[in-house]
C-alpha positions in Angstrom: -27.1 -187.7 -111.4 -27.4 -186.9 -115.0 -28.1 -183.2 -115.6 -29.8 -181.4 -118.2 -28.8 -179.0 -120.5 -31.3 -175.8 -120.9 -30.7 -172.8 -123.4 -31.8 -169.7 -121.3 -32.2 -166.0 -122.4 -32.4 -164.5 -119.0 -35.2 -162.1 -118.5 -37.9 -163.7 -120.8 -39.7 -165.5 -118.3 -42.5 -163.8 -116.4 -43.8 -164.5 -112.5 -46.0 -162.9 -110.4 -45.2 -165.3 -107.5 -41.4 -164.6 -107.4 -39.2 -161.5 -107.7 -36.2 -162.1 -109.6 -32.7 -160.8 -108.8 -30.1 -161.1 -111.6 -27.1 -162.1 -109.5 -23.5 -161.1 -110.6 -19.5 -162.6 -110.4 -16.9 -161.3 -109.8 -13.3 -162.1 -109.8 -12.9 -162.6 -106.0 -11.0 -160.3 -103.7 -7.9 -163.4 -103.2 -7.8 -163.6 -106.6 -7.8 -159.5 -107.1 -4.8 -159.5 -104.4 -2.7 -162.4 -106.1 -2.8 -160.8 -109.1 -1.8 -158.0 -107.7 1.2 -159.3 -105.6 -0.2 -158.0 -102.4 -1.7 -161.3 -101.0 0.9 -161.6 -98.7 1.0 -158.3 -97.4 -3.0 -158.3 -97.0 -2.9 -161.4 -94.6 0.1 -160.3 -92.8 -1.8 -157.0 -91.9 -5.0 -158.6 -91.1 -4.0 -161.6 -89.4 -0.2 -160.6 -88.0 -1.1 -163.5 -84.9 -2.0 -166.1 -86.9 -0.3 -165.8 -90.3 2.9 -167.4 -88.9 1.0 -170.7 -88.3 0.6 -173.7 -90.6 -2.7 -172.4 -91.7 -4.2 -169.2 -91.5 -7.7 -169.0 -89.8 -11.1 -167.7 -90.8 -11.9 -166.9 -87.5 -8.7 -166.3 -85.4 -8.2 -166.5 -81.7 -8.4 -164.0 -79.9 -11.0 -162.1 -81.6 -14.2 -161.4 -80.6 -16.2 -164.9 -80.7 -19.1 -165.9 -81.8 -21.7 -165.5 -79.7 -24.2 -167.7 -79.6 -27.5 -166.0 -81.6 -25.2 -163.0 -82.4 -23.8 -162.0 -85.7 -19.9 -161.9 -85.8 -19.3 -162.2 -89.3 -15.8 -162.0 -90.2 -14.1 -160.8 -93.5 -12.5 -163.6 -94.7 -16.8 -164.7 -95.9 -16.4 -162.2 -98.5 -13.0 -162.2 -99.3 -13.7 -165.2 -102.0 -17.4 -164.1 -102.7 -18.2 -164.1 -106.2 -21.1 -163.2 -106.2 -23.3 -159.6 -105.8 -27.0 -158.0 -106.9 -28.1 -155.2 -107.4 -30.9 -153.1 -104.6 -32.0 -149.6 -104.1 -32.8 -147.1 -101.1 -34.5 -143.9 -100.7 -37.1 -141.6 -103.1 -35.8 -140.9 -105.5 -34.3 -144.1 -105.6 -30.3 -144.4 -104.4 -29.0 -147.9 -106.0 -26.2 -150.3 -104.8 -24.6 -153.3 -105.2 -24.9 -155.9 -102.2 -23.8 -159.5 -101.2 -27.5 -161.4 -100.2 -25.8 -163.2 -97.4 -27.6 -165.8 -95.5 -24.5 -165.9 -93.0 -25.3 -162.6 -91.7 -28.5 -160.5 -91.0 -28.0 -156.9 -91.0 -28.4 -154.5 -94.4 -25.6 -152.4 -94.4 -24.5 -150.0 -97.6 -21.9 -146.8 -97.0 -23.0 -143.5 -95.9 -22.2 -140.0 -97.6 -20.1 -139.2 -94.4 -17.5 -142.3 -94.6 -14.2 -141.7 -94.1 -12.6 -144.9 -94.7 -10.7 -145.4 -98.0 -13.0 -148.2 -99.4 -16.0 -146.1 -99.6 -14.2 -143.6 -102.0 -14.4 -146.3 -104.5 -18.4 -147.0 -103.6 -21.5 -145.6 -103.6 -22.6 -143.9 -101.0 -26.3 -143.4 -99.2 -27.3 -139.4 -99.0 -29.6 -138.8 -96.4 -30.6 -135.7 -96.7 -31.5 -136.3 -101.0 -34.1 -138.6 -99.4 -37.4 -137.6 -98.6 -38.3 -141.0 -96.9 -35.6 -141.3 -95.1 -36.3 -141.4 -91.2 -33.5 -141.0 -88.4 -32.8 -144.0 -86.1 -31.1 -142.8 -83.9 -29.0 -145.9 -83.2 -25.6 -146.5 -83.7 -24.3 -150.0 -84.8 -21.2 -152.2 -85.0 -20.3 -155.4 -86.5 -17.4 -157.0 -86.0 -14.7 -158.0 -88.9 -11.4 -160.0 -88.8 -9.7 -156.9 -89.4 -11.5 -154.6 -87.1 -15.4 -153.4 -86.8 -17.4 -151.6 -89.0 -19.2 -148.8 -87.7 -22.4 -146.4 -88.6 -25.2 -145.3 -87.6 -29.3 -146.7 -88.4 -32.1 -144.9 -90.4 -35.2 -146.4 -91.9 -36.2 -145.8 -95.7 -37.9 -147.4 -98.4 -35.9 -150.5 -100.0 -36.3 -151.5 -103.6 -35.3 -155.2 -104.2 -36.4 -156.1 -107.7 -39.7 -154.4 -108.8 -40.7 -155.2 -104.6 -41.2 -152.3 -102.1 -40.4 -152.7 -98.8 -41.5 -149.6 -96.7 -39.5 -148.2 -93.6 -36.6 -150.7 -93.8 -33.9 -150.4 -91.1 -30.3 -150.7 -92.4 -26.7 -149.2 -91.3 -25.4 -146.3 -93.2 -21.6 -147.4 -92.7 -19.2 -144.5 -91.8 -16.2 -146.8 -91.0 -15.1 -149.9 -92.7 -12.4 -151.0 -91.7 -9.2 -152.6 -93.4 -8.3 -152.8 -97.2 -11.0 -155.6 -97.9 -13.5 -153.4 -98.6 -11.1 -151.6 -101.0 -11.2 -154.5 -103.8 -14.8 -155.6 -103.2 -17.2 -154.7 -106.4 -19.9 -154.7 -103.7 -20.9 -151.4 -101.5 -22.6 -153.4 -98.7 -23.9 -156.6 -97.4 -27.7 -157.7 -97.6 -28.6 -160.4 -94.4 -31.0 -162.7 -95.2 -30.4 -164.7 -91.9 -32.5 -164.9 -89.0 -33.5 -161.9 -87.0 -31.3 -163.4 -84.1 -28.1 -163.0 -86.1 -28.8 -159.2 -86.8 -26.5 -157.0 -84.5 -29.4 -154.2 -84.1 -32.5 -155.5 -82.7 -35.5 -155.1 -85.1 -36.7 -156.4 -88.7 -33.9 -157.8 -91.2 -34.7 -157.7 -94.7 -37.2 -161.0 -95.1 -38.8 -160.4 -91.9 -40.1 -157.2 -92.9 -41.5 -158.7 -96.8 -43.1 -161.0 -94.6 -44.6 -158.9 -92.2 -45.6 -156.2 -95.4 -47.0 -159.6 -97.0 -45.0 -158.8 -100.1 -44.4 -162.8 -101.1 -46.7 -165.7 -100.8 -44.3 -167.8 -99.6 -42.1 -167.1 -96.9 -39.3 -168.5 -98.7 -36.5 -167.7 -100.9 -33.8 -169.8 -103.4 -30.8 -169.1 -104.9 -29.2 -170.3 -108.2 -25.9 -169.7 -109.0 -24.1 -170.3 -112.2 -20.5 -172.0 -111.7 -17.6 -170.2 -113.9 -19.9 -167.6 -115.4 -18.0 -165.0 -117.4 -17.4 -162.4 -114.7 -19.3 -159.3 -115.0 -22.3 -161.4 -116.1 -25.0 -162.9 -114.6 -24.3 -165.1 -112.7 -27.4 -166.8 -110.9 -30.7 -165.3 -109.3 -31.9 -164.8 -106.1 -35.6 -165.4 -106.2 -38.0 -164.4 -103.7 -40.8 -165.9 -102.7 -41.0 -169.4 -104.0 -38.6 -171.4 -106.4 -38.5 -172.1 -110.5 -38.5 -175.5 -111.3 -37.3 -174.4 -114.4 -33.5 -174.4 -112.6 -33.8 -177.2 -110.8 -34.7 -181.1 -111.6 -35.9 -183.7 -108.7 -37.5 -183.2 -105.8 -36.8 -180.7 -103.0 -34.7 -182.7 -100.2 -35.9 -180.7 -96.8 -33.4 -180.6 -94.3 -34.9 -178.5 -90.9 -32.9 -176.1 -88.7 -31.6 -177.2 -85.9 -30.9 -173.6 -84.6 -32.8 -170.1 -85.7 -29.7 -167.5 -86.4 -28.2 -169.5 -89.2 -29.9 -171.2 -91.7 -27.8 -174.7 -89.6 -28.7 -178.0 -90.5 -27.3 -181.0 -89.3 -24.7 -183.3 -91.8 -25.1 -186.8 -91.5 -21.8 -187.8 -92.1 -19.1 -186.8 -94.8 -17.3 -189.4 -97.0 -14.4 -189.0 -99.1 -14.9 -191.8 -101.8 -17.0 -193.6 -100.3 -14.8 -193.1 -96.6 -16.3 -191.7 -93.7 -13.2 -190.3 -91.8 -14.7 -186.8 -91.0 -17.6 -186.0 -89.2 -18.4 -189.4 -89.0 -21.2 -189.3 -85.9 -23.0 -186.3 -87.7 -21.9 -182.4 -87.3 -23.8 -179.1 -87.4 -23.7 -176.8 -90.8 -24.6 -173.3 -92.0 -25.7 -172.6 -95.2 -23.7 -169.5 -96.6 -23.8 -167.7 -99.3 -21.6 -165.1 -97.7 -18.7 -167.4 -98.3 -17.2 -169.4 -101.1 -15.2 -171.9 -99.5 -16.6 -174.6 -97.8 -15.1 -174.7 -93.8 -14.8 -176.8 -91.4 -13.1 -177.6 -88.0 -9.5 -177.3 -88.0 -8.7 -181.0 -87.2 -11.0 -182.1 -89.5 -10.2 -179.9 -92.0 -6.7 -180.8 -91.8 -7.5 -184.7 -92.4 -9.6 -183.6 -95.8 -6.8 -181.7 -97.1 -4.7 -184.7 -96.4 -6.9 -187.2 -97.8 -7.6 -185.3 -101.0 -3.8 -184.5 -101.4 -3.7 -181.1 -100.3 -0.5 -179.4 -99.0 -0.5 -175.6 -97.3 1.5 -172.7 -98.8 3.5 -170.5 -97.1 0.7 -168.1 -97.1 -1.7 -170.6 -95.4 -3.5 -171.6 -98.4 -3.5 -175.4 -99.5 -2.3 -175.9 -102.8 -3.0 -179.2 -105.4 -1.4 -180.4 -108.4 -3.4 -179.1 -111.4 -2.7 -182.1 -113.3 -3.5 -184.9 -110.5 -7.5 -183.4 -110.5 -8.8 -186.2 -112.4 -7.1 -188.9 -110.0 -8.7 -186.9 -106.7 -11.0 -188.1 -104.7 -15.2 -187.2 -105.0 -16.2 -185.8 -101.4 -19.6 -186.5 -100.2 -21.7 -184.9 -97.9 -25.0 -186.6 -96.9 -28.0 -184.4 -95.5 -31.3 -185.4 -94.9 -30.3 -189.1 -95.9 -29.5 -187.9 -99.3 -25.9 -187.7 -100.9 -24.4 -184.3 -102.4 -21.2 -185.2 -104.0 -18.4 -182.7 -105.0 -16.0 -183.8 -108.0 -12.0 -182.4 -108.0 -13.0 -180.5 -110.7 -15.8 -179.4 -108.5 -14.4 -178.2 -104.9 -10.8 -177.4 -106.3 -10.8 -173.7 -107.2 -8.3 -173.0 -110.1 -6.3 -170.0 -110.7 -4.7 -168.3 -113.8 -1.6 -166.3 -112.6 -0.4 -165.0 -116.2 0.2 -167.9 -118.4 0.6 -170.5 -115.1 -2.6 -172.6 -113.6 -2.8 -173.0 -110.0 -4.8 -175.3 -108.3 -6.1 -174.4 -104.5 -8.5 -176.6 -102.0 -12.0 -175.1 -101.9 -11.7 -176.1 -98.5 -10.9 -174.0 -95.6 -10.2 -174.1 -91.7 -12.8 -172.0 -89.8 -13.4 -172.1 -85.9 -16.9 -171.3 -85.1 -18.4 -172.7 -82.1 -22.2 -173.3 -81.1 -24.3 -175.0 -78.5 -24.4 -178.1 -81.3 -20.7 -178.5 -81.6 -18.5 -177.2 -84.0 -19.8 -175.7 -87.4 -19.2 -176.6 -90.8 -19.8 -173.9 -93.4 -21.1 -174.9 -97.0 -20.3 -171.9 -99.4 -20.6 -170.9 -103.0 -17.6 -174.3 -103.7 -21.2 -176.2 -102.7 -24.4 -174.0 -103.6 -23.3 -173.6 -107.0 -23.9 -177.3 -107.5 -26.5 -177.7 -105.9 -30.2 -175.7 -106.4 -30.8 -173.9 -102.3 -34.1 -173.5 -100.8 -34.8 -171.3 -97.6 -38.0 -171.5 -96.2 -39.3 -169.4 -93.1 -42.4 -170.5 -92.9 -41.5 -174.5 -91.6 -38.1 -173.7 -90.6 -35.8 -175.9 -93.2 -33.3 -175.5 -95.9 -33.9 -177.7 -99.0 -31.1 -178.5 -101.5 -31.5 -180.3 -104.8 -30.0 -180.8 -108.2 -29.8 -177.8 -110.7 -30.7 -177.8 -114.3 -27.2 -177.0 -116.2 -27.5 -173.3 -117.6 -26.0 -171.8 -120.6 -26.8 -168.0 -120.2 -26.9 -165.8 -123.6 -27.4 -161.9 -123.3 
């Protein structure tokens, strides 16, 4: 499909019906590490059981599994995120930068008593400067790749955009475990998954500007600008409705098939024109929590195969930067409708000092539910395509964005 091109000065549009949330990118934490020269060392530490295998794993065995309406979110979903916005807690108002995560459904930011060496570098929630803050009570725990990340709950006001959202629950972290959290420009994670995912029993985030009728719609979108200068915006997150002024076409709704996830089902996925993978349908989550696009091992292996793809020494798998044009267009096909990914598209590229380097946007994850096997479609696939999320009927709706050239 032809796209059109739009000249956008962000911030001069007005609407009552939708709060806007400039969304920022970042250089991701790989890229932060490789740079760096301490990739290597970073996967050996957090995945010493796996890191000797042909491919390293999202979701390694051995570790806590998923369980099945429970969040077990692991660290390798925001070891490639991109991109962050910006929130605040507390009166006087306490601000922070989160991931809006539809993969998870806890709010989580550090707490003034952290001891972990990532939340030097962050901001960290003060309780006591607070004077709506409320004790919980409650401790909580989610679990990580590299270990779980601890605190303890409170309730306070939450500012998201110009909308308040009274006695919010959230985690005040005081132990994050392993050096991701080092790199990340973030300070803590924003769920926007169902309440089933959440690891503490109560209200996420969009349950409670639902309940507090804060929206008129009980549905949010994102946009996301692909190869935004970093440190700009990068996208918005808008809540309550969508803008058709990012999007042409008509929404294509695609219902959940399970409520902790936002999972659809995939009709099939072709690789030009070839249906070798998930050929009799397969379950999906929409994520914005990562930025690869994952699949079952096996299956996964077959698409790197197919699309040329051949694994590192460090479990990554690597391309030819000057074959792209000669690679293959993958296809996913969702609610009868087709959603094709160029090379240039799903291949991420690298600049490692004056050398290019050319890496699959797809990786292999392991996550099991009572559908099958899951496929996760990250920020490689949302940033082409315009995402819906609507509550109120239960269904994700994808659709083609308007191209965006952003100006400050």
């Amino acid at each position: 499909m032809k796209r059109l091109v739009l000249l956008v000065l962000f911030g001069t549009w007005t609407s009552s019906a939708l709060i806007r949330i400039p969304l920022r990118q970042m250089h991701p934490i790989r890229t932060q590490l490789r740079a760096s020269g301490l990739l290597e060392e970073f996967l050996k530490e957090q995945h010493p059981d796996t890191f000797s295998r042909r491919y390293v794993q999202c979701f390694p065995p051995g570790t806590p599994s998923m369980q099945l309406g429970r969040s077990r979110e692991k660290i390798y979903n925001f070891m490639d995120t991109q991109f962050y916005g910006e929130i605040s807690l507390g009166t006087p108002a306490q601000n922070f930068s989160v991931i809006f995560d539809t993969g998870s459904a806890d709010l989580w930011v550090p707490s003034s008593y952290c001891v972990s060496q990532a939340c030097v570098t962050h901001k960290h929630f003060k309780a006591f400067e607070s004077t709506s803050f409320q004790h919980d009570g409650r401790s909580f725990g989610i679990h990580y790749g590299s270990g779980q990340l601890l605190g303890v709950m409170g309730r306070d006001t939450l500012m998201i955009g110009n909308m308040t959202i009274e006695k919010q629950e959230f985690g005040e972290s005081v132990y994050e475990p392993g050096s991701t959290f080092v790199f990340a420009k973030f300070d803590g994670v924003l769920g926007l998954g169902y309440p089933a995912l959440a690891e503490v029993l109560g209200k996420p985030v969009f349950d409670n500007i639902i309940a507090q009728k804060k929206v008129d719609q009980a549905v949010f979108s994102f946009y996301f600008i692909r190869r935004a200068d970093v440190a700009t915006i990068g996208g918005e997150l808008l809540i309550g409705g969508t803008d058709k002024q990012f999007y042409t076409g008509e929404i294509n709704w695609i219902p959940v098939t399970a409520q902790s996830y936002w999972q659809i089902k995939i009709d099939r996925i072709a690789v030009q024109g070839r249906s070798l993978v998930c050929q009799k349908g397969c379950q999906a989550i929409i994520d914005t929590g990562t930025s690869l696009i994952g699949g079952p091992p096996s299956e996964i292996l077959t698409l790197q195969e197919l699309i040329g793809a051949t694994p590192s020494s460090i479990g990554e798998f690597v391309l030819d930067c000057t074959r792209l044009s000669s690679l293959p267009h993958v296809t996913f096909v969702m609610g009868g409708k087709e959603y094709t990914l160029t090379p240039q598209q799903y291949v991420r590229k690298e600049m490692l000092g004056d050398k290019a380097l050319c890496f699959s946007g797809f990786q292999p994850v392991d996550i099991a539910s009572a559908q099958g096997p899951l496929w996760i479609l990250g920020d490689v696939f949302l940033t082409e395509y315009y995402s819906v999320f609507d509550r109120e009927h239960d269904r994700v709706g994808l659709l083609c964005p308007l191209v965006i050239l952003v100006i400050w």
